[in-house]
ZALUMSE-127634 format. One record per residue (C-alpha): residue number from 0; residue in three letters; chain; z, x, y. Coordinates in pm, whole numbers, m for minus. Example, Ala and Ser with C-alpha at 12.3 -4.5 7.8 and 13.67 -1.06 7.14 Angstrom:
2
    n  res  chain      pz      px      py
    0  Ala      A     780    1230    m450
    1  Ser      A     714    1367    m106
//
This chain:
285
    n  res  chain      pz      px      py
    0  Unk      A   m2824     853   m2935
    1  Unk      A   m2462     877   m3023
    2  Unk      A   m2538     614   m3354
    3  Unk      A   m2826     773   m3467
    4  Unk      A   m2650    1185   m3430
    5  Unk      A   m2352    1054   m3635
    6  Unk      A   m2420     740   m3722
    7  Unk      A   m2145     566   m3581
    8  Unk      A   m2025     438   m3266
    9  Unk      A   m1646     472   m3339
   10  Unk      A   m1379     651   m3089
   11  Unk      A   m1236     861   m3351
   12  Unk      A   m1154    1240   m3409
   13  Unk      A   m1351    1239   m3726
   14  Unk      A   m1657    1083   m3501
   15  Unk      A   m1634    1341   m3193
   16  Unk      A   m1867    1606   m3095
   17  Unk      A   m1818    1870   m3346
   18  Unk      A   m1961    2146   m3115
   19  Unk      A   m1712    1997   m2773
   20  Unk      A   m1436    2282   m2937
   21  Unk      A   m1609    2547   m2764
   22  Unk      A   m1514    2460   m2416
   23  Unk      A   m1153    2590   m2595
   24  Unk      A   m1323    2891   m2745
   25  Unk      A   m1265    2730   m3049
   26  Unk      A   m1494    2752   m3364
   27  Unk      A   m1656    2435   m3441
   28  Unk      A   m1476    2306   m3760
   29  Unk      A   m1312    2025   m3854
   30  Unk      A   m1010    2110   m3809
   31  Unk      A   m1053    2206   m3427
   32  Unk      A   m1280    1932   m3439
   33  Unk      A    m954    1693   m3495
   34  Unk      A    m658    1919   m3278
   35  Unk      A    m918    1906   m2965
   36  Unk      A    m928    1529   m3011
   37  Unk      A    m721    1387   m2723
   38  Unk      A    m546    1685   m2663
   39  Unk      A    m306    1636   m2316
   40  Unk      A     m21    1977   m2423
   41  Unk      A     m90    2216   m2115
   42  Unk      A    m190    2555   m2241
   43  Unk      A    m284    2490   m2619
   44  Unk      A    m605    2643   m2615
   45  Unk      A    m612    2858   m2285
   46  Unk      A    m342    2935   m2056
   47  Unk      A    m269    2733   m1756
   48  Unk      A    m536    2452   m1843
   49  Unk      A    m572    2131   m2058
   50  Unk      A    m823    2045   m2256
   51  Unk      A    m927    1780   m2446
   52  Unk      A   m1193    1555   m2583
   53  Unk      A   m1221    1157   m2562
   54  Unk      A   m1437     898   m2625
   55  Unk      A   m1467     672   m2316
   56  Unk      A   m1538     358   m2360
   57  Unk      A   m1729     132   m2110
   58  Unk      A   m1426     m81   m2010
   59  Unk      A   m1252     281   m1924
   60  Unk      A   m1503     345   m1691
   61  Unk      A   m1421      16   m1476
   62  Unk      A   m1032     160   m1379
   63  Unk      A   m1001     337   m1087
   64  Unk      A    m616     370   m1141
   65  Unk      A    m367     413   m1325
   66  Unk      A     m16     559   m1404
   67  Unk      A      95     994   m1377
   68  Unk      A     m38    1086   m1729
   69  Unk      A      17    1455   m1679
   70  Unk      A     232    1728   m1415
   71  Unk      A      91    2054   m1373
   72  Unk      A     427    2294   m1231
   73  Unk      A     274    2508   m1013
   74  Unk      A     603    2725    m879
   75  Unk      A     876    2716   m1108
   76  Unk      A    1161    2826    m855
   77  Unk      A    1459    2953    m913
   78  Unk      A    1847    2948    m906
   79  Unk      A    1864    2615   m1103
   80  Unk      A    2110    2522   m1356
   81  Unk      A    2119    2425   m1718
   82  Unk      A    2073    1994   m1554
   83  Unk      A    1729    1889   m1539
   84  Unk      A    1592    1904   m1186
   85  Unk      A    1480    1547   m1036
   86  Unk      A    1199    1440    m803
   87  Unk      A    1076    1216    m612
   88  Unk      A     708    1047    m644
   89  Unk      A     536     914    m337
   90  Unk      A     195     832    m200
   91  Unk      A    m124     779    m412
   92  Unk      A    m163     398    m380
   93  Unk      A     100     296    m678
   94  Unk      A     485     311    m767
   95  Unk      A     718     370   m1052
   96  Unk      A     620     711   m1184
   97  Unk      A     962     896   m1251
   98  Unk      A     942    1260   m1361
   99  Unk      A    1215    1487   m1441
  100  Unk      A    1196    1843   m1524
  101  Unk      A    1352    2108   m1798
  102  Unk      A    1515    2428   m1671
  103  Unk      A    1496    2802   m1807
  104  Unk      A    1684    3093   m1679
  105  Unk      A    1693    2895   m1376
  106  Unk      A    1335    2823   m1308
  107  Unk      A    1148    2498   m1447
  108  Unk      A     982    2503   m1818
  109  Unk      A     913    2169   m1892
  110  Unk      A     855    1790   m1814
  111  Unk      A     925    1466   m1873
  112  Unk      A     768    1160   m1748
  113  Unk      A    1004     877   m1789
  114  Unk      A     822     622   m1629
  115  Unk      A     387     635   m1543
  116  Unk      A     447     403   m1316
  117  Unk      A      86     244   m1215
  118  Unk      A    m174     194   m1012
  119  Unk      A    m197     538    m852
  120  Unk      A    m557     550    m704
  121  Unk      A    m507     959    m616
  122  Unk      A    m262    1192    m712
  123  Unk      A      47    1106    m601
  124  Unk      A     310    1391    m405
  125  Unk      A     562    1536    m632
  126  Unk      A     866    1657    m431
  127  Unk      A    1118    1845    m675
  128  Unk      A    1491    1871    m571
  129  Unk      A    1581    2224    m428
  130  Unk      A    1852    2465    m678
  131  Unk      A    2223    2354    m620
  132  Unk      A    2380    2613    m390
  133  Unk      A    2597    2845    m581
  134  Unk      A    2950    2930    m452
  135  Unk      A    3069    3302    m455
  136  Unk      A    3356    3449    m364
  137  Unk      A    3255    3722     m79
  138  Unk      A    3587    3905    m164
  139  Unk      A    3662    3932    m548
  140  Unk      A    3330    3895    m625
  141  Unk      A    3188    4220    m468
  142  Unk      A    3211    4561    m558
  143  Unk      A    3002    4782    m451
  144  Unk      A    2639    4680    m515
  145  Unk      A    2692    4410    m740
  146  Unk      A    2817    4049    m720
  147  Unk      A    2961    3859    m992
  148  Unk      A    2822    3585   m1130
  149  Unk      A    2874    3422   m1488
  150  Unk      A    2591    3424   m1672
  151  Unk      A    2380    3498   m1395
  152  Unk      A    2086    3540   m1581
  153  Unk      A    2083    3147   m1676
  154  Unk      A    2003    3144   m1305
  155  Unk      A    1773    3439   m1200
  156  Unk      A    1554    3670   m1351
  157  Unk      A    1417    4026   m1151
  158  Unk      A    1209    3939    m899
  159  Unk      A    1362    3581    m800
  160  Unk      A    1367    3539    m416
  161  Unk      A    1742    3411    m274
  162  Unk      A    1861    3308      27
  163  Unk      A    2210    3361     125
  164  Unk      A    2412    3076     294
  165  Unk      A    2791    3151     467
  166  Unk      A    3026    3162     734
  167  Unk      A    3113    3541     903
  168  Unk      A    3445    3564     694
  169  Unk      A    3320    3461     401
  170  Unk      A    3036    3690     381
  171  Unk      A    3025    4052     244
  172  Unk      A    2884    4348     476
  173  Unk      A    2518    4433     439
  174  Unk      A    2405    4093     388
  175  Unk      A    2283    3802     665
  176  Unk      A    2326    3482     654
  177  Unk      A    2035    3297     622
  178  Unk      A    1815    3617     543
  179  Unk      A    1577    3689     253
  180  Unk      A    1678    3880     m86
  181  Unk      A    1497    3993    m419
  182  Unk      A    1711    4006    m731
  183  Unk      A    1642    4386    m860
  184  Unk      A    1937    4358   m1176
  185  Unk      A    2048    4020   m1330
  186  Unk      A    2243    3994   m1659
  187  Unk      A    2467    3805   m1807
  188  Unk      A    2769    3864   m1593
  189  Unk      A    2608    4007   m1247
  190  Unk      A    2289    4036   m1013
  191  Unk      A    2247    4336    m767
  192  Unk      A    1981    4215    m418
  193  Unk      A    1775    4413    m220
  194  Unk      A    1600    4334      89
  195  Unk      A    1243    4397     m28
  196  Unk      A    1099    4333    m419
  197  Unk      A    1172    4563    m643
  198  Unk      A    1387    4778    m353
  199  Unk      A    1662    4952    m373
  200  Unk      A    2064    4745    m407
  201  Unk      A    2180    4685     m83
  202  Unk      A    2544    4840     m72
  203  Unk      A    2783    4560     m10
  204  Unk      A    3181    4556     174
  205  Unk      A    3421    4312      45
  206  Unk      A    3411    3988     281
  207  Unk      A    3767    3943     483
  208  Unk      A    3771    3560     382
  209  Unk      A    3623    3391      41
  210  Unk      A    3458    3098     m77
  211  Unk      A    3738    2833     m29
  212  Unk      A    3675    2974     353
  213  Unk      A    3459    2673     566
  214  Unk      A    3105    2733     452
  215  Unk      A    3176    3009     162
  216  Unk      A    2878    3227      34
  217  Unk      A    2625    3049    m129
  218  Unk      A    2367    3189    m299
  219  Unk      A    2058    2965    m293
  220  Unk      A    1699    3006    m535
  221  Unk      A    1360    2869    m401
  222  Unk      A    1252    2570    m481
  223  Unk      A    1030    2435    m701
  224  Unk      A     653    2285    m648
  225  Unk      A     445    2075    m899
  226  Unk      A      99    1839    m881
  227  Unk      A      66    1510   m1051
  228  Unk      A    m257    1387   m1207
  229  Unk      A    m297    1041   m1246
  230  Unk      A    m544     841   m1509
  231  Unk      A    m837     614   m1420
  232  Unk      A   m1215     693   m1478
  233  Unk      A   m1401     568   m1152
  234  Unk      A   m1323     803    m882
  235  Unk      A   m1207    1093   m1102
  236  Unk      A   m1507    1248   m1213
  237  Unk      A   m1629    1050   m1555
  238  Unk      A   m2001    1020   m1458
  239  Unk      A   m2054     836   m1800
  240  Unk      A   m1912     626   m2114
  241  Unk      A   m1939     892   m2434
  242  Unk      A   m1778    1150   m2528
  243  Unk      A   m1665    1353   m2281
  244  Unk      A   m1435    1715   m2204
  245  Unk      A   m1127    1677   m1986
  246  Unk      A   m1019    1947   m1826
  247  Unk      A    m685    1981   m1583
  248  Unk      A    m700    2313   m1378
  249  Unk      A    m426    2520   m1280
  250  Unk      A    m303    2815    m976
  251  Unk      A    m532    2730    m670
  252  Unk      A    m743    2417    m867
  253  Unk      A    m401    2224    m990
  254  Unk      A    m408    1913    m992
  255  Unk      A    m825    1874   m1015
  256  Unk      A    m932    1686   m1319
  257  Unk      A   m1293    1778   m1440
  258  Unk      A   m1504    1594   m1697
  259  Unk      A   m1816    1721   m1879
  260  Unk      A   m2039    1455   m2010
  261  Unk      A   m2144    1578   m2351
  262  Unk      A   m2325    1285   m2517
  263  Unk      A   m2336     966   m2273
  264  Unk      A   m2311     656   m2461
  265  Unk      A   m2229     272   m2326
  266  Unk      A   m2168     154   m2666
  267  Unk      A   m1872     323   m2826
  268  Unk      A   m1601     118   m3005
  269  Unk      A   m1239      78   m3154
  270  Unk      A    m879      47   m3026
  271  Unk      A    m824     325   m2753
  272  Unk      A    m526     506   m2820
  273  Unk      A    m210     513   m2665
  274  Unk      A    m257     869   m2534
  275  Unk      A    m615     791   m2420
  276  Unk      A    m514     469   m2230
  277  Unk      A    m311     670   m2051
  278  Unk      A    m506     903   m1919
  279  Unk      A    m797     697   m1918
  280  Unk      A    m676     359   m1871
  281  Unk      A    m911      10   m1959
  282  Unk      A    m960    m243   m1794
  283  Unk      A    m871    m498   m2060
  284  Unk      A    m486    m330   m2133
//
């Protein structure tokens, strides 16, 4: 069927199913025709979801792992610096994947996958390092409603969730230790909490110690959360060699990796890519 609609069996952009560009809401052209091709960038055609369309070839369809191809952040946190925040990869069968992630006004933006790893049969636990603490100075620091804090706006935005950390002389009146706050004002030299989102500042009294007290006042952001998707085409949903849609979903369905079988074909040829041997790994790589 495939040979005979357009007359060639190749894995190529130029050869792919002109009309497979509407699953982007895309108008079937060339030119969509050959961006949709392999596409893996997160968000390109609609927010929160990848999509893309490969040719999978029969030895594809004989992997049933393979290495992280893809994270989908699915709370970017907050309270984190300007360094990249780590993680930690476990479970799902294989080893080696090593992901780190970009930071922007303190939540996560971005990802790198230094390493696949391989042989991940299911997707694999991403655990993200929590926001460095950050040290203030209960005394000087305070005045009034507001708290000092250089550049704090590299760190939170309105609406960021914090939880304070300190020892009774080190911490200024009206807040708890260990309690909840919501960041209502954050600029670039200050951040004013209340108790509830979007609340009214909480009032604050100079602390009778400061930060170089045992324990200081920390103020510490939430902590990330992100899924990992792993290649392989037996056990992840690709019912048949062809061309087929890949789609990665996002909020509640992260993580889940859907393919739609457009034109099922056992014969299709050429080198597969580096980006689709990733995601769809062969058996003779």
């Amino acid at each position: 069927m495939a040979g005979s609609q357009w007359g060639s069996y190749a894995n190529s952009a130029a050869n792919s199913v002109l009309w497979g560009v509407v699953n982007a809401k895309l108008r079937a052209n060339s030119v969509n025709q050959a961006a949709f091709f392999e596409n893996t960038t997160p968000s390109a055609y609609i927010t929160g979801v990848t999509l893309g369309q490969f040719g999978v070839e029969p030895s594809q369809m004989q992997t049933y792992n393979g290495p992280v191809d893809q994270v989908t952040i699915t709370f970017s946190g907050s309270g984190y610096g300007a360094a990249n925040a780590t993680s930690v990869i476990s479970g799902g069968g294989g080893s080696g994947a090593n992901v780190t992630f970009t930071t922007t006004t303190g939540r996560l933006s971005g990802y790198n996958i230094n390493n696949g790893g391989s042989s991940y049969e299911t997707n694999p636990t991403v655990t993200i390092a929590a926001p460095a603490v950050i040290a203030i100075n209960g005394n000087t620091a305070v005045s009034g409603n507001t708290i000092t804090l250089s550049s704090a706006n590299s760190y939170f935005l309105v609406g960021d969730g914090i939880s304070i950390s300190s020892n009774a002389t080190s911490l200024p009146g009206g807040l708890t230790s260990g309690s909840r706050y919501y960041v209502v004002l954050a600029n670039t030299t200050a951040i004013k909490l209340s108790g509830t989102s979007g609340g009214s500042p909480i009032t604050l009294t100079k602390a009778s110690g400061d930060n170089t007290t045992a324990g200081g006042f920390g103020l510490l952001g939430d902590t990330a959360t992100a899924v990992a998707i792993t290649g392989g085409a037996l056990h992840k949903g690709v019912a048949h060699a062809g061309w087929v849609v890949r789609k990665v979903g996002s909020g509640g369905r992260a993580g889940r990796v859907q393919y739609e079988t457009l034109v099922a074909s056992g014969t299709l040829t050429g080198t597969i890519s580096a980006v689709a041997n990733t995601v769809l790994p062969s058996s003779n790589s």
